[in-house]
C-alpha positions as CSV (number, residue, x, y, z in Angstrom):
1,X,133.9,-17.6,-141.7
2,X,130.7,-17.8,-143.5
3,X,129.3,-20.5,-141.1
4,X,130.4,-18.3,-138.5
5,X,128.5,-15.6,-139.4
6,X,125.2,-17.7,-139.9
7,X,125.3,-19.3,-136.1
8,X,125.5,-15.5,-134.9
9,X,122.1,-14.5,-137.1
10,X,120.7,-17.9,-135.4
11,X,121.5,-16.4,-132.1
12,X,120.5,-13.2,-132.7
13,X,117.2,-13.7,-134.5
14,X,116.9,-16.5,-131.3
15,X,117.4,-13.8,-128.8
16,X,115.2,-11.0,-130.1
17,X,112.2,-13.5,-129.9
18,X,113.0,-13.9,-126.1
19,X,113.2,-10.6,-125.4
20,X,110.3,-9.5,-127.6
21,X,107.8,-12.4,-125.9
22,X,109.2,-10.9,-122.4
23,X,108.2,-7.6,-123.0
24,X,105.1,-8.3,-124.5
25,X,101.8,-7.6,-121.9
26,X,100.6,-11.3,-120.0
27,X,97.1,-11.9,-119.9
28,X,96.2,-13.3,-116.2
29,X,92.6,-15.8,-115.7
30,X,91.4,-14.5,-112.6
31,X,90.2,-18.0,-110.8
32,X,86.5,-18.5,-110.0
33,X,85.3,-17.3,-106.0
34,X,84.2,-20.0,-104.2
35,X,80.6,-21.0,-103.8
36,X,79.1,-19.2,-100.4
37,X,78.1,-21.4,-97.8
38,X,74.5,-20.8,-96.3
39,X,74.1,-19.9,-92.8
40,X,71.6,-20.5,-90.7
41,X,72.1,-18.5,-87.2
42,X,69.5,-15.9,-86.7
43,X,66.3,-14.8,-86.9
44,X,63.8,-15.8,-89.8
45,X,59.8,-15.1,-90.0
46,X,57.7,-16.2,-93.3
47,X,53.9,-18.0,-93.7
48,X,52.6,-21.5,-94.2
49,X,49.6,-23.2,-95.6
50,X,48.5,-26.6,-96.2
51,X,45.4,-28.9,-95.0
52,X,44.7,-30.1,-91.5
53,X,43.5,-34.3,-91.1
54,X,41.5,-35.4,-87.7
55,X,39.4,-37.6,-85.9
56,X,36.9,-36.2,-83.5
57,X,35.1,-38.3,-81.1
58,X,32.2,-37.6,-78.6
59,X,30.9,-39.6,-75.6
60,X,28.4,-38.6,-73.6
61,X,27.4,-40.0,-70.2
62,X,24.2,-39.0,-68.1
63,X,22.3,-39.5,-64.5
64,X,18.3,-38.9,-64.1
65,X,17.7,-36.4,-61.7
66,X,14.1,-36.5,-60.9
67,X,11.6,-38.6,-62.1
68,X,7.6,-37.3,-62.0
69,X,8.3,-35.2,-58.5
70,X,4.1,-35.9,-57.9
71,X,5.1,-39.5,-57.4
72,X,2.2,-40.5,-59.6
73,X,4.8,-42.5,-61.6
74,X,4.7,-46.3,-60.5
75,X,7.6,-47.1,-63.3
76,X,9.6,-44.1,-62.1
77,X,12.9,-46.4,-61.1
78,X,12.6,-48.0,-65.0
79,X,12.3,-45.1,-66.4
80,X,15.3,-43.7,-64.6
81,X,17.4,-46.9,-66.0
82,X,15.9,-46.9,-69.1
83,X,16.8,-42.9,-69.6
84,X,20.2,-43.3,-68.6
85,X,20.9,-45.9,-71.1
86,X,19.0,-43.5,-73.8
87,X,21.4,-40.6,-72.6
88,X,24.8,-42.7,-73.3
89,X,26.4,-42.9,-76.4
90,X,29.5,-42.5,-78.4
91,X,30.5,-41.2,-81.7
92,X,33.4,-39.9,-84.1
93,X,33.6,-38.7,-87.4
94,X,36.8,-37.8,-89.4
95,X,37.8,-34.6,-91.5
96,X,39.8,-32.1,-92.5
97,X,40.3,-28.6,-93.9
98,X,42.4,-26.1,-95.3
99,X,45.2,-24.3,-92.7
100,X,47.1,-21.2,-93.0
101,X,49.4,-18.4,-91.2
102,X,52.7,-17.4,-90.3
103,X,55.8,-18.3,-88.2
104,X,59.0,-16.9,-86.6
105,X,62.0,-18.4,-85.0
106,X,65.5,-18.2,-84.5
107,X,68.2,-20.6,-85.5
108,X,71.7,-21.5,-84.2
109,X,74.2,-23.5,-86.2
110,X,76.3,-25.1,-84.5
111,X,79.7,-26.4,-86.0
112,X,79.1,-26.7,-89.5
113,X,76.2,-30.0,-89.3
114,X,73.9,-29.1,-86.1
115,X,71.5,-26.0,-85.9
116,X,69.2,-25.7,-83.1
117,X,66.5,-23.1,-82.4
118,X,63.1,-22.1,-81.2
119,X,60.0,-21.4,-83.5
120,X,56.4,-20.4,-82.7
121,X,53.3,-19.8,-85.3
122,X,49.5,-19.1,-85.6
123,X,47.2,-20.5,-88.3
124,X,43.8,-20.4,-88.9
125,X,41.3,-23.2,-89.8
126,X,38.6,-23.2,-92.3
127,X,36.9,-25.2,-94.8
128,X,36.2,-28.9,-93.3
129,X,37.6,-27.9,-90.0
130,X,34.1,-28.5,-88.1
131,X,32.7,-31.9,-87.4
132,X,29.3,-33.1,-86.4
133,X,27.7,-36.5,-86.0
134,X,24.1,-37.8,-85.2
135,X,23.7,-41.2,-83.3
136,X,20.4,-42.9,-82.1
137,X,20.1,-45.0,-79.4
138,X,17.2,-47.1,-78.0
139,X,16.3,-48.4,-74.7
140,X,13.5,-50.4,-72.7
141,X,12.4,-50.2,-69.1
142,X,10.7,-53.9,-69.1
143,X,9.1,-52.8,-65.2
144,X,6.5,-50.8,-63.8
145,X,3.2,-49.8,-65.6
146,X,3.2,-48.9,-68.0
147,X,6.8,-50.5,-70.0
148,X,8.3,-47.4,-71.2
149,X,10.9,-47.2,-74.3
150,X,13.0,-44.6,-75.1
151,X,14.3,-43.8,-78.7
152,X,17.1,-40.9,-78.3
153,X,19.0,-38.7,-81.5
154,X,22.0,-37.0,-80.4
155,X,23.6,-34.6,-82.5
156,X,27.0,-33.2,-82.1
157,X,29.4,-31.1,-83.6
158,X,33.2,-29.5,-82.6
159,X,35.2,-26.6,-84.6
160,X,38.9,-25.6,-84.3
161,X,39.2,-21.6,-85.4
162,X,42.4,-21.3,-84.6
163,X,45.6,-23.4,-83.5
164,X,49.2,-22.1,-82.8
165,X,52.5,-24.0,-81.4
166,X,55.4,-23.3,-79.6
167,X,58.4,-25.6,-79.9
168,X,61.4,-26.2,-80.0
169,X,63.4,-27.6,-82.9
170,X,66.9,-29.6,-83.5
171,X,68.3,-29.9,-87.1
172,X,71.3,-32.0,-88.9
173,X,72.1,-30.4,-92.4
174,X,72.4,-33.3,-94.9
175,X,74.2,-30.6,-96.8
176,X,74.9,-26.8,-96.4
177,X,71.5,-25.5,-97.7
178,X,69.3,-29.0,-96.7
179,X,68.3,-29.0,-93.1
180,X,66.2,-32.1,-91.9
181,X,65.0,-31.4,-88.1
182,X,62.4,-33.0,-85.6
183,X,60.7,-30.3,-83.6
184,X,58.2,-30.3,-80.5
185,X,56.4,-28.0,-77.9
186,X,53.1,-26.6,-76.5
187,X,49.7,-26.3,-78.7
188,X,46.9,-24.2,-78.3
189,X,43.9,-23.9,-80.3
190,X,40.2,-22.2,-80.0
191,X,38.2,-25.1,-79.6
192,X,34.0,-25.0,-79.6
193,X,32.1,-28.0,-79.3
194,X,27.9,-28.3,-78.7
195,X,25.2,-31.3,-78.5
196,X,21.7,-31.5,-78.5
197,X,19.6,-34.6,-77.3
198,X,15.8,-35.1,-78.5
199,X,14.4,-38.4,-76.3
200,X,11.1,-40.0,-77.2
201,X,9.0,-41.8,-74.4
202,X,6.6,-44.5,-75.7
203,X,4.3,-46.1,-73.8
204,X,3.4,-49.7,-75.8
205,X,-0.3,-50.9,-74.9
206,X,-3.4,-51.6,-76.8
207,X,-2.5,-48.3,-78.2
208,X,0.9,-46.4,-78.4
209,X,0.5,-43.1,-76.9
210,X,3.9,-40.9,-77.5
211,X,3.9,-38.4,-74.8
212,X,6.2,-35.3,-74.9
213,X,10.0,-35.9,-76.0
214,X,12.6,-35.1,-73.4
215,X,15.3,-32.3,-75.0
216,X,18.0,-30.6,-74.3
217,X,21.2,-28.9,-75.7
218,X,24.7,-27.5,-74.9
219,X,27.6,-25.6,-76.3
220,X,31.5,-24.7,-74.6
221,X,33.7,-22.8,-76.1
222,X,37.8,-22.5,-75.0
223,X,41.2,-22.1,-75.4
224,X,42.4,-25.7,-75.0
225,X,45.8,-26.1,-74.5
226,X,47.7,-29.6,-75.3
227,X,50.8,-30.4,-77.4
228,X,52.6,-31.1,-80.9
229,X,55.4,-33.4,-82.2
230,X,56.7,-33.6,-85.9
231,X,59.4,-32.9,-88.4
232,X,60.5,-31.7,-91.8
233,X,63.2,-30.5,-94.1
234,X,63.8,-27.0,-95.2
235,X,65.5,-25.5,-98.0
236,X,68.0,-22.7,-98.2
237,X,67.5,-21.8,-101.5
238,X,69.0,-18.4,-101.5
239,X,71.2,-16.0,-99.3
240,X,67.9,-14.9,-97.5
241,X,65.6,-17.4,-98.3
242,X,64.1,-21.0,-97.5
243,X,61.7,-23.4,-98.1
244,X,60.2,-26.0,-95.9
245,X,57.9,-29.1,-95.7
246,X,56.5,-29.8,-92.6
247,X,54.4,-32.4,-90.6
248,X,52.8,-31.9,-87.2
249,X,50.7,-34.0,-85.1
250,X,48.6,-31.9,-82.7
251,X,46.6,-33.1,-79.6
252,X,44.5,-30.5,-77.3
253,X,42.4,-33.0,-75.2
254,X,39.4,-32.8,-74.2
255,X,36.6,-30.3,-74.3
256,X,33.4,-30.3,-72.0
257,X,30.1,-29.4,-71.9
258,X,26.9,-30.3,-69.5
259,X,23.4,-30.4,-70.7
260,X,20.3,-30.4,-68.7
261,X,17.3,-32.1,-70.8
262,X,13.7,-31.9,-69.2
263,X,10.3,-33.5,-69.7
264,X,7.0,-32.3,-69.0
265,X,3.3,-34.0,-69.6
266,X,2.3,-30.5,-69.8
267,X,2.9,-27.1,-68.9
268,X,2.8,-27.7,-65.4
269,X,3.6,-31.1,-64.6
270,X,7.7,-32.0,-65.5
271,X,7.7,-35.9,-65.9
272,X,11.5,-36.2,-65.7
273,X,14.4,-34.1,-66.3
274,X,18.5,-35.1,-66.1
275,X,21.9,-34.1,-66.1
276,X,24.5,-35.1,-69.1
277,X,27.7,-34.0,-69.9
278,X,29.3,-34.7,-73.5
279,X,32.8,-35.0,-74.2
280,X,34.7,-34.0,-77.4
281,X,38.4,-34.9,-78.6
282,X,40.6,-32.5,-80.3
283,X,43.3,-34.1,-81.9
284,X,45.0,-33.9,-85.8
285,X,47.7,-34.1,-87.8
286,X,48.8,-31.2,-90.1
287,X,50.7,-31.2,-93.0
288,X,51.9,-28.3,-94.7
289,X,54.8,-26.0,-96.6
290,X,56.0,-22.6,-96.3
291,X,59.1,-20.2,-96.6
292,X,60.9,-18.2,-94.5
293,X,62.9,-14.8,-94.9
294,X,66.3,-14.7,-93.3
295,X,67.6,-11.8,-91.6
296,X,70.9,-13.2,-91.7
């Protein structure tokens, strides 16, 4: 009887646990949201800066036009040769300068890897962004009386004040927030480029008379148009936000302009004069970062 009553305390004292842990309040972990994936469609605008790296060349090629119009010059067809040969050269000279401006574009992600889109920006140039160069040349016109020689400086110089693109781009995200794209399009730029040309006539003898130097100069200014290939990666480093690093080779051809140089023994009596043209190359590479605000 005794052990009897001692299982029913057991069961009892068993049962009023259970029902006291039942209605006793649960405390619930609420599980973690998942991390948001970045998007990419739509339209983003934001600013870069970084430096600008080129190589500008010159050439300049030129044709006598008249030669001592009097026709008191006996050496007039060497001197024409030997002026032509002063009057062509060639030159380059590298640099670079500081770049900065602003972009916009729009994006479109495609699947959940691809994002293509458009993007078109302005910067200006400063710093280093000019270049000039000086060359000297020498020539000889071993006919005629007397022998003339020729010793000609050219200087030259070419600026970029401005250069924007239009391209296109195409993007694979290596993850969700790191796009790596190659991009192309149109570039434009204001180019200016100038010359001058100082030529010095000698007449060797018993005594070197130096007569008047031939001289001339020549400046163009224009909105050369060419195009641009490069790449980069960009950054989503926030719900709105993005970084990039970008490279970009640029190449705007070639920019023109024609000088006319002119000699006279004096006031009234032009020796020689001629025609020249010099050519200058704008190309570059530019490597720069920036970030973008997404409107996303």
């Amino acid at each position: 009887m005794r052990k009897l009553a001692l299982a029913f305390s057991a069961i009892a004292a068993f049962g009023g646990s259970a029902l006291a842990a039942d209605i006793a309040p649960r405390t619930y972990v609420k599980a973690a949201a998942p991390a948001q994936v970045a998007s990419w469609t739509g339209f983003y605008a934001g600013f870069n800066a970084g430096g600008t790296f080129g190589d500008g060349s010159f050439a300049t090629t030129g044709t006598p036009s008249s030669f001592n119009p009097a026709g008191v010059n006996l050496g007039a067809p060497a001197t024409a040769n030997a002026l032509a040969v002063a009057l062509t050269s060639n030159a380059s000279r590298s640099g670079g300068g500081f770049i900065g401006g602003g972009q916009f574009g729009y994006n479109f992600q495609l699947a959940s890897a691809y994002v293509l889109g458009f993007e078109a920006d302005i910067q200006a140039l400063g710093g280093a962004s000019g270049k000039s160069s000086v060359v000297t040349t020498s020539s000889f016109a071993p006919f005629g009386f007397p022998a003339n020689s020729y010793s000609s400086t050219a200087s030259f110089s070419q600026r970029l004040d401005y250069l924007g693109t239009v391209r296109g781009r195409v993007g694979y995200l290596a993850t969700p927030s790191l796009l790596a794209y190659a991009t192309g399009g149109l570039a434009y730029g204001g180019a200016n480029v100038s010359s001058a040309f100082s030529i010095q006539e000698t007449f060797p003898g018993w005594t070197t008379t130096v007569v008047p130097p031939i001289f001339g100069g020549a400046s163009a200014s224009k909105v050369a148009v060419g195009w641009t290939v490069g790449g980069g990666l960009e950054w989503m480093f926030g719900r709105n936000w993005s970084a990039k690093l970008e490279y970009l080779y640029y190449d705007l051809g070639t920019v023109r302009a024609p000088i006319l140089l002119t000699q006279n023994v004096n006031i009234n009596t032009p020796w020689a004069s001629a025609l020249a043209q010099t050519s200058s190359r704008f190309d570059g590479s530019i490597v720069r970062v920036g970030a973008n605000y997404h409107f996303n």
